[in-house]
C-alpha positions as CSV (number, residue, x, y, z in Angstrom):
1,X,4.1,-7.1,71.2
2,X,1.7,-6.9,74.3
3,X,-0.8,-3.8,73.8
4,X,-2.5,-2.7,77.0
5,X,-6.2,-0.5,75.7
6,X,-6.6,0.5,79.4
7,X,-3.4,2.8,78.9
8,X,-5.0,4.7,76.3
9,X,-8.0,5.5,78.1
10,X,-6.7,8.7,79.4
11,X,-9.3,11.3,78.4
12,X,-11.0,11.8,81.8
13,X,-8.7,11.0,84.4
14,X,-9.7,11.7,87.8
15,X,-6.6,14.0,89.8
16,X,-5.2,11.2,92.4
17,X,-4.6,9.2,89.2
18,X,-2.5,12.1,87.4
19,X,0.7,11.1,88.6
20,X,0.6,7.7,88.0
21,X,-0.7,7.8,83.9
22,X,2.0,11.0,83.3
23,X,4.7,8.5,84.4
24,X,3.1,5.3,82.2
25,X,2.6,7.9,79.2
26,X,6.6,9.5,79.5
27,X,8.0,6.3,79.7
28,X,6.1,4.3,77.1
29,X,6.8,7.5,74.5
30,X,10.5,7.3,75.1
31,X,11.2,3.5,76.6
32,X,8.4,1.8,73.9
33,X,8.0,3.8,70.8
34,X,10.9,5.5,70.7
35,X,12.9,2.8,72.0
36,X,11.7,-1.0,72.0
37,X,9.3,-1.1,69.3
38,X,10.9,1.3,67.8
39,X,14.1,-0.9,67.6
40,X,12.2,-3.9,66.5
41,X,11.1,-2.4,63.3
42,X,14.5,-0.9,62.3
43,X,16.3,-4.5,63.4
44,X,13.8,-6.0,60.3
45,X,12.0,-8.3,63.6
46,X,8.5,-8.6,63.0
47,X,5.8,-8.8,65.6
48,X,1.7,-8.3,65.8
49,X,-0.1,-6.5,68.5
50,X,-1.5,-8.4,71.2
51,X,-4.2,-7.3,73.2
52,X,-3.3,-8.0,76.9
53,X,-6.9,-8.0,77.9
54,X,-8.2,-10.6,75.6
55,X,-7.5,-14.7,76.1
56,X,-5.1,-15.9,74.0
57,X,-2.5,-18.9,74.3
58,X,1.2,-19.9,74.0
59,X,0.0,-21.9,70.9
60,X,-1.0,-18.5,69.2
61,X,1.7,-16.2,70.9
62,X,5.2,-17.8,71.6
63,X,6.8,-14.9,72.3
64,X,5.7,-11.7,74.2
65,X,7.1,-8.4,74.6
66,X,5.4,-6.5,77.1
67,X,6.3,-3.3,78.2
68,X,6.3,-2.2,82.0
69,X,6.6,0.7,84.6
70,X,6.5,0.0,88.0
71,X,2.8,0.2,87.7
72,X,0.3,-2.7,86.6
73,X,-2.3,-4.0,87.8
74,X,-2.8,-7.2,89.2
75,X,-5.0,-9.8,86.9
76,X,-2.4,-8.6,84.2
77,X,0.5,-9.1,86.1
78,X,-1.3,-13.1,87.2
79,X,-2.0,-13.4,83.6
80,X,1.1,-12.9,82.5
81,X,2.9,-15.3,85.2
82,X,0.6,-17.9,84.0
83,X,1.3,-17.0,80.6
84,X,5.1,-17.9,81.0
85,X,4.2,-20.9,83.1
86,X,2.7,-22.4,80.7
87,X,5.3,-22.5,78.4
88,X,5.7,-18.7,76.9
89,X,8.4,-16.9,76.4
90,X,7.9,-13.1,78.5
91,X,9.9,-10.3,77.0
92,X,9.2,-8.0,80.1
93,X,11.1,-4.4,79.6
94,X,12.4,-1.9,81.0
95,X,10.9,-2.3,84.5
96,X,9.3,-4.9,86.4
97,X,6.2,-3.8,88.2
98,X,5.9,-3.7,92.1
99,X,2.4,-1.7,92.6
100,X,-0.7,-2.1,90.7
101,X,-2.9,0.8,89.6
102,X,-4.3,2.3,92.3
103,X,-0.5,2.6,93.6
104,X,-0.9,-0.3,96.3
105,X,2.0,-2.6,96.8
106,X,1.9,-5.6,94.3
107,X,4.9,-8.0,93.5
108,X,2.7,-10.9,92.3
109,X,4.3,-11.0,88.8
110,X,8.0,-10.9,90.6
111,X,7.1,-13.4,93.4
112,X,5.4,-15.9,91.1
113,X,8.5,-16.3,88.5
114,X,11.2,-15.2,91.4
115,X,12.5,-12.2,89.9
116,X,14.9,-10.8,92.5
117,X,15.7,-7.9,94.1
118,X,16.4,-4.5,92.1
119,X,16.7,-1.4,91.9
120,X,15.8,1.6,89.3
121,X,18.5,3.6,88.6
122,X,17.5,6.6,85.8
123,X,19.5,9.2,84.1
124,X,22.0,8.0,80.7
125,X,24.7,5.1,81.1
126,X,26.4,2.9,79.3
127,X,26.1,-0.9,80.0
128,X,27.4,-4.3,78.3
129,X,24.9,-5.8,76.3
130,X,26.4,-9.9,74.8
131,X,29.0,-9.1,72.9
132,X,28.5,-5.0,72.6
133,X,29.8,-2.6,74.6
134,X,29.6,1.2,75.7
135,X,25.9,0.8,74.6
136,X,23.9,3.9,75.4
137,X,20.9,3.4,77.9
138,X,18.4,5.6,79.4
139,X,17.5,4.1,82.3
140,X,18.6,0.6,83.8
141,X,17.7,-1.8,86.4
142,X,20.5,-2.8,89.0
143,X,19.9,-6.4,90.7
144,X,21.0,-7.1,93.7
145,X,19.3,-10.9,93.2
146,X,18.1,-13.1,90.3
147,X,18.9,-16.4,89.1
148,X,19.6,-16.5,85.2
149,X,21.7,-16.3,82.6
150,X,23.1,-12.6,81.9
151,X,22.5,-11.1,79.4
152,X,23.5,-6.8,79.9
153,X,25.8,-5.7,83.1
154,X,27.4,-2.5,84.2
155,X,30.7,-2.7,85.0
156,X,33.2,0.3,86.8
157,X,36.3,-0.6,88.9
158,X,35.8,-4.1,88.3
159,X,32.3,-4.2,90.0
160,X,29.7,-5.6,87.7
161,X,26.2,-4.6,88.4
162,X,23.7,-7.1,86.5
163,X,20.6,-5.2,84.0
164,X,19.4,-7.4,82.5
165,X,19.0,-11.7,82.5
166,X,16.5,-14.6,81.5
167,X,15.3,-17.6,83.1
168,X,13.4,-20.6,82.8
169,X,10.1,-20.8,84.8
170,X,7.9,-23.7,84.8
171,X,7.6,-24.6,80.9
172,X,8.3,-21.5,79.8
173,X,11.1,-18.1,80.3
174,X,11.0,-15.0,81.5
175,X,13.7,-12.5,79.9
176,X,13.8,-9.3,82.0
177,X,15.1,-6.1,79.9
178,X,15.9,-3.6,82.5
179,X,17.8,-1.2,80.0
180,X,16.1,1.5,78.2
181,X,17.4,1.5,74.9
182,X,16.4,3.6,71.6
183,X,18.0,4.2,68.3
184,X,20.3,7.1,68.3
185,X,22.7,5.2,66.9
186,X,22.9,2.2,64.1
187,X,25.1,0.1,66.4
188,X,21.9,-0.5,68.3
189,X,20.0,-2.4,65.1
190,X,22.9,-4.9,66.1
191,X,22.5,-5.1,70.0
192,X,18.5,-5.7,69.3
193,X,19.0,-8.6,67.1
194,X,21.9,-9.6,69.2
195,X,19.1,-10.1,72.5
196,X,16.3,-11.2,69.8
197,X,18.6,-14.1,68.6
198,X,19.6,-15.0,72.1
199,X,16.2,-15.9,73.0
200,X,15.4,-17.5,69.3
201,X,13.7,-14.5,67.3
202,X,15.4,-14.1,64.1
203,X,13.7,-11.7,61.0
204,X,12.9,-13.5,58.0
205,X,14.2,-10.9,55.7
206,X,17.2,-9.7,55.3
207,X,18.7,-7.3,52.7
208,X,22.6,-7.6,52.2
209,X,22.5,-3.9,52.9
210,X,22.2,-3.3,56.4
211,X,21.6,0.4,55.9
212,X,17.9,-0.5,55.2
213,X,15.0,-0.9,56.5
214,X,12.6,-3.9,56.1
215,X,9.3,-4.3,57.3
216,X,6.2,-7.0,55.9
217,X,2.7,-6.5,55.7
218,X,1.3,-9.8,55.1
219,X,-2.3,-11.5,55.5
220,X,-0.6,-14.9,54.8
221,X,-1.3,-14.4,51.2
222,X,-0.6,-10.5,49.9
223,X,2.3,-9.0,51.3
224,X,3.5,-5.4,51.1
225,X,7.3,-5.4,52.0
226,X,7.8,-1.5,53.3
227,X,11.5,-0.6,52.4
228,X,13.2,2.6,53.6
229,X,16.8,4.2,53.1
230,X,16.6,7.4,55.8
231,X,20.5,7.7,54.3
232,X,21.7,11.0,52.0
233,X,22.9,8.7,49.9
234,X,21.9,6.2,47.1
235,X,21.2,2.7,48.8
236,X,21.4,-1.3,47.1
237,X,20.5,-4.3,48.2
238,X,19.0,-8.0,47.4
239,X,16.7,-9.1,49.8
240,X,16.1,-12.4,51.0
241,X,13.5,-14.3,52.7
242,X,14.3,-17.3,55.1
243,X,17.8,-17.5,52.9
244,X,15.7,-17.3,49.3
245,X,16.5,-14.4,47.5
246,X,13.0,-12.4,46.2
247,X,12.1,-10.8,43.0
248,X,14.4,-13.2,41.3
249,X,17.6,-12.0,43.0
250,X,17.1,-8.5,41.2
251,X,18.9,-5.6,43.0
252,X,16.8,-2.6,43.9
253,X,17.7,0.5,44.4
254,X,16.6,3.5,46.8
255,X,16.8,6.9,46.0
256,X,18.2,9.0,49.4
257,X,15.8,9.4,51.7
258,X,13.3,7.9,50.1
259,X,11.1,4.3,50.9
260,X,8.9,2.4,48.8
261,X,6.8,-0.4,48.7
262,X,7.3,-4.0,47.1
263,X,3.9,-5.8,46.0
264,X,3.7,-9.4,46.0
265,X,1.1,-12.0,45.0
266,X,-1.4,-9.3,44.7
267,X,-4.3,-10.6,42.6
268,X,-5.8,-7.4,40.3
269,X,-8.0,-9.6,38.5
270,X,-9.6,-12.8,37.6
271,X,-6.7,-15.3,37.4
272,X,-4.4,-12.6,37.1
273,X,-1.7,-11.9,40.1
274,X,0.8,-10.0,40.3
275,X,4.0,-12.5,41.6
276,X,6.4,-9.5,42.7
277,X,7.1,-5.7,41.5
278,X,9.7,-3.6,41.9
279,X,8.5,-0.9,40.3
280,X,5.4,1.4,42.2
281,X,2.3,0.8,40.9
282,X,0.5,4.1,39.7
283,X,-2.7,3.1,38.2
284,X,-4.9,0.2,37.6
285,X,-8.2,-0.2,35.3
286,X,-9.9,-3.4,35.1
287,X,-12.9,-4.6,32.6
288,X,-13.9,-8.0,31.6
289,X,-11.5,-8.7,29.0
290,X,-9.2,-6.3,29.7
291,X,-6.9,-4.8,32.3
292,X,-4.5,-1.7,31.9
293,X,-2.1,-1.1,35.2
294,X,0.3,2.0,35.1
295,X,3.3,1.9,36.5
296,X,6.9,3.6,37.2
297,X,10.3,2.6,38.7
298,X,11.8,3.3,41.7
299,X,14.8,3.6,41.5
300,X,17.1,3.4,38.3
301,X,14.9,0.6,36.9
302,X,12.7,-2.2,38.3
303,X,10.6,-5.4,36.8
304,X,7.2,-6.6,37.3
305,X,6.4,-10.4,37.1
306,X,2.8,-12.0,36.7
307,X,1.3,-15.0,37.0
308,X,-1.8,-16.3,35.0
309,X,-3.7,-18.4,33.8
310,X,-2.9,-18.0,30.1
311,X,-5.9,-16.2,29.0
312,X,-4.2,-13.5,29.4
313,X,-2.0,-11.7,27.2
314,X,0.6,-9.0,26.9
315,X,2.3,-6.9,24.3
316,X,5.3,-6.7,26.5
317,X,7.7,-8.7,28.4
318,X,8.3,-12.5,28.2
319,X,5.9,-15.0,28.3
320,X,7.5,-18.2,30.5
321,X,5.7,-21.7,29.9
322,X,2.4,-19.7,29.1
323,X,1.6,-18.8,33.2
324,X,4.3,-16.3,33.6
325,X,5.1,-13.1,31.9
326,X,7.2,-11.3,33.0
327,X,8.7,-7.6,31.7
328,X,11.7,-6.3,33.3
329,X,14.2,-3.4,32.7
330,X,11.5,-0.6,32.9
331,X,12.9,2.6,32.8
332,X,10.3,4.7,32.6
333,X,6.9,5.1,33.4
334,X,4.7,2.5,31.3
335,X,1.1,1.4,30.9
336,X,1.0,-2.8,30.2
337,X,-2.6,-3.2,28.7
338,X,-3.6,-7.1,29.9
339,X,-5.8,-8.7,27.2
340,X,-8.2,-12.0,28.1
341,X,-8.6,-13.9,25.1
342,X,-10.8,-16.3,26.9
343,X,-13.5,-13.5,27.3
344,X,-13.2,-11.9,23.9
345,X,-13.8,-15.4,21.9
346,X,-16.5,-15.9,24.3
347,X,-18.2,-12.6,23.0
């Protein structure tokens, strides 16, 4: 997700340049937050920030999603022509600029990949997005040019009026978003990953209940998986990553409106990780030869599962081929005390 700093430099701003940062801040509250980004994270699709302002390549960044008022300025807009030249894939959304900052003409992003012609047209609609309909839009572009493959139209007495398409452009595409699009409603989980898997972004989870949310917090070894039920009601699910189920195919369980947060490969001491829990972790005391960790379920009832060594020892749970314990079925909160036989021999 492209992440412009100069946007958020807004704390002395000079009078002639009012108008134009009110607009860029309204729109990227609603249109971006509230809408895009907002829509990823619901949809389970995860992304990093990207600094627009810093180098980086299509190596490192496949796939860019940059949000855009009629307003940019012009190295950005070059950079990000040459960025889907090369062989990226731009996500631009829900405008495409035509004036850089200072509010001079500037169609260099639009001329370079041939864009079209368009109009914006605000206020709410309803436009065809794939294979959804009736899908509730804030604001949409209307082309009267491009060259693509369509992707969201508007259509009233037969008359289709095209929103949104992508194209290919050198070694790489352009998708251009013109819809603004939030989440009022769950039907528009589905038209996000609809567009993301058109253009080859798929999430890698999934839970078999599509009432959650799933979002991963990972530096390529500890990962926090962040799930939330924002229903009134008790939620269920097994999750699965790229088709594997986790936590040994265990079903967890969310209180209503409630979230909590799944630990994996988490080490907490010396050759001792934790593999996966399902219950919240509440406390944790480590010493040399010992470690106590406190913790509680989430729901009903949740497991916790370990890898070691085998120096280390337990009171509870199973011990699997002397690397793995694992406890499972905790009810209620409990304090596993960790014993290193290793050290205390050693003493």
């Amino acid at each position: 997700m492209g992440f412009n700093p100069n946007d958020y430099m807004s704390e002395l701003v000079e009078d002639r340049d009012r108008t134009i940062l009110n607009e860029v801040i309204a729109k990227r509250e609603h249109f971006a937050f509230d809408g895009m980004i907002r829509l990823l994270v619901g949809a389970n699709i995860q992304f990093e920030a990207v600094d627009l302002l810093q180098e980086f390549t299509v190596t490192e960044v496949p796939t860019l999603w940059v949000f855009s008022t009629q307003y940019m300025d012009r190295e950005l807009q070059k950079r990000l022509s040459e960025y889907a030249r090369a062989g990226g894939k731009l996500m631009l959304y829900p405008e495409i600029p035509v004036l850089d900052l200072q509010g001079h003409s500037c169609r260099l992003l639009a001329e370079e990949l041939g864009l079209g012609e368009w109009e914006v047209i605000g206020g709410v609609d309803t436009l065809e997005v794939l294979s959804s309909d009736s899908v509730l839009v804030r604001q949409r572009l209307k082309f009267s040019s491009f060259e693509g493959e369509v992707l969201a139209t508007r259509t009233r007495d037969g008359r289709q009026e095209v929103a949104a398409y992508k194209k290919s452009v050198g070694a790489g595409e352009v998708v251009v978003l013109g819809l603004a699009i939030g989440q009022e409603y769950g039907y528009q989980l589905d038209v996000i990953r609809e567009i993301a898997n058109n253009v080859g972004i798929q999430g890698h989870l999934v839970a078999t209940n599509g009432e959650l949310s799933l979002v991963e917090r990972t530096n390529g070894k500890e990962s926090f998986i962040f799930v939330t039920n924002y229903d009134d009601v008790v939620q269920r699910t097994i999750v699965f990553e790229d088709g594997t189920p986790l936590f040994d195919g265990e079903e967890i369980m969310l209180p209503p409106r409630s979230g909590a947060i799944y630990v994996r490969n988490l080490e907490i001491a010396k050759d001792l990780t934790i593999s996966y829990a399902t219950v919240e972790l509440i406390e944790l005391l480590v010493d040399d030869d010992k470690v106590e960790l406190c913790v509680q379920p989430i729901g009903a009832r949740g497991s916790i599962s370990m890898h070691t060594n085998g120096n280390w020892h337990v009171t509870h749970g199973t011990v699997e081929a002397g690397e793995r314990i694992v406890i499972r079925d905790i009810t209620d909160r409990l304090t596993i005390v960790f014993s290193n036989a290793k050290q205390v021999v050693s003493q």
